[in-house]
N, C-alpha and C positions, 0 to 999 in steps of 0.2 A: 593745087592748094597753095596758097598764101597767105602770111599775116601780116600784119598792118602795126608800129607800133610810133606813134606820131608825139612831138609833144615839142611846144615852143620855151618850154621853162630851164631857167641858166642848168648849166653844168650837167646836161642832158641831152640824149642825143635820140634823133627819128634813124628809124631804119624798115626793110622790107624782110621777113623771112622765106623762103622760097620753100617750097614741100612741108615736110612734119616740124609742126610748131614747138616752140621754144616755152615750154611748162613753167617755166620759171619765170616768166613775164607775167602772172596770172598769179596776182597777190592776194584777189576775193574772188568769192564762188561767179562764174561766168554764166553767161543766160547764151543756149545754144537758139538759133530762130530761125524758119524756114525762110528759102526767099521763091519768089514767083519762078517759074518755068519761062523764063524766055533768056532774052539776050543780056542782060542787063543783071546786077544785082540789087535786084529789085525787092520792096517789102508795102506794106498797108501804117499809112503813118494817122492814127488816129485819133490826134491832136495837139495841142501842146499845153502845160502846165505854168504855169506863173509862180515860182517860188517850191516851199516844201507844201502848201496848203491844198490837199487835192479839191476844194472847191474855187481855187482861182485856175481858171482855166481855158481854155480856147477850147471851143467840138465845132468843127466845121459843118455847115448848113450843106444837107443834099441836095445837088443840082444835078436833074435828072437829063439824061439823053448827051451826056459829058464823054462818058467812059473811064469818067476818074474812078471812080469806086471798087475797090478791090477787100474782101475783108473787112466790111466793115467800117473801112478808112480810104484814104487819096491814096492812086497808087504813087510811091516812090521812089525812083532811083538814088542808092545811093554811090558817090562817084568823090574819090581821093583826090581829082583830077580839077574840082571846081571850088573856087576860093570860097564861097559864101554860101546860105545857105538861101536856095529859090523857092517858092513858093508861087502856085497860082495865082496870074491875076482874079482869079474865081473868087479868092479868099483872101487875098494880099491885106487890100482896104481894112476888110471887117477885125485881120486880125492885127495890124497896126493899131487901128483904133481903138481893142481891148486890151493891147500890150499896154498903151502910153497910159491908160485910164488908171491902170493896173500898179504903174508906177508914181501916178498922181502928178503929171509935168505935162507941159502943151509941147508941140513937135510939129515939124512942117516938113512935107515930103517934097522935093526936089529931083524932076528928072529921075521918079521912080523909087529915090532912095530917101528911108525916112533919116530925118536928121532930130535931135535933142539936144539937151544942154547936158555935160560930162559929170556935173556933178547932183548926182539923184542915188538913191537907193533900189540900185538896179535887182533888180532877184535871179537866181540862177533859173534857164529855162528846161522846159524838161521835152523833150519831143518824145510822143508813144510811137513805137518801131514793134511793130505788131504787139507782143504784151512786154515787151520792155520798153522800161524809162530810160532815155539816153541824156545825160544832162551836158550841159554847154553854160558854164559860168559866163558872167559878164564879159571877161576879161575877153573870153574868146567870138564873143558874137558884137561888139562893138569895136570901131575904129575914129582915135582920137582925131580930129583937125590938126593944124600945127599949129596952134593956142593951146590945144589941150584944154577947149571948154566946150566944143561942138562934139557932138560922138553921131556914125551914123550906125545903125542897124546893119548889121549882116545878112539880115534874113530879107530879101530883094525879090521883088516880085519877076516871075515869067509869064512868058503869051502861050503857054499853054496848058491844058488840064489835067495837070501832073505838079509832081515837089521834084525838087534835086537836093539832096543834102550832102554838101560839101565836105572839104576840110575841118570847120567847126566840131562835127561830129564824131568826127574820128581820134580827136585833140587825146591823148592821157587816156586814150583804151588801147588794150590789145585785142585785135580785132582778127579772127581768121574766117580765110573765105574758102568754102569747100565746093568747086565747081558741080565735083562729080555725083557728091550729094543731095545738091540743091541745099547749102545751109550756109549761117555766117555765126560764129561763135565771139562776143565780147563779153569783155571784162576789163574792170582797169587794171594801166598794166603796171609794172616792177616798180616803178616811180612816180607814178599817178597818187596825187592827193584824193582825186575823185572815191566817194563811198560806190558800194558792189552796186549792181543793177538791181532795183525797183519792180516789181512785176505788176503789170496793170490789168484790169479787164476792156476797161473803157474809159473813156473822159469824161467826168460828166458832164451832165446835161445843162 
């Protein structure tokens, strides 16, 4: 067992817990969530949200004969280990193109990664990790140019039929992983601005 307590914000510091978790890092009620039986801590990511508004939203289109599909959602690894957050090339496109609509700004994708202009009314996104909302403010899924007027997107597409969710997602939670259980337990943690976790059924439609 390990926790996870991640966070880029001044006067603040990331660390690992090793064994029995640290109670005290857990400032709002925590959403405990199964993860898949294999190698990997893995879960069913069943879409993403655009803001607080549950009718802005991304539901990914089923594409059959894939083997993404797990629960209901894409299956996804999640990994501390990778900067950004990936996405299928399956969905990359369509969800690009409902993000930027979303924010009302045109955007051009370069060599895979989308690019925009820094000054927009970005909204916090919310990714469904089986029935919880894990959210990822602007600040943490954009990266400025060095003008500081281009921002690219975090969320980078991959070549295969699966998510990776990065660094991004781990940002200002306390996150424990329970091998022996098969579960992953967050919540934000001791110093996290982030509000508690969100619980979903689905995305709609």
């Amino acid at each position: 067992m390990f926790s996870t307590r991640f966070t880029t914000k001044a006067n603040t510091i990331s660390w690992i817990d090793i064994g029995t978790p640290d109670d005290e890092q857990t400032q709002n009620r925590t959403v405990t969530t199964s993860v898949q039986d294999d190698y990997f801590w893995s879960v069913s990511n069943g879409g993403v949200r655009f803001g607080e508004d549950d009718t802005k939203a991304f539901s990914y289109e089923r594409v059959e004969d894939t083997g993404a599909w797990v629960d209901d959602g894409i299956y996804t690894i999640l990994d501390t280990g990778a900067s950004d957050m990936y996405m299928s090339i399956l969905w990359f496109d369509s969800f690009v193109r409902e993000f930027y609509a979303a924010v009302g700004i045109p955007f051009e994708v370069v060599e895979g990664a989308a690019y925009a202009a820094c000054a927009a009314n970005y909204p916090n996104l919310y990714f469904q990790v089986n029935q919880a909302w894990i959210q990822v403010p602007s600040e943490d899924y954009l990266v400025e140019d060095e003008a500081g007027t281009q921002c690219r997107l975090r969320v980078v597409p991959i070549d295969a039929p699966f998510n990776i969710f990065g660094m991004p997602a781990f940002l200002d939670y306390y996150v424990t992983h329970n091998w022996e259980k098969g579960y992953i337990n967050i919540g934000p943690h001791a110093d996290s601005l982030k509000p508690e976790i969100e619980l979903a059924v689905k995305v709609p439609e």
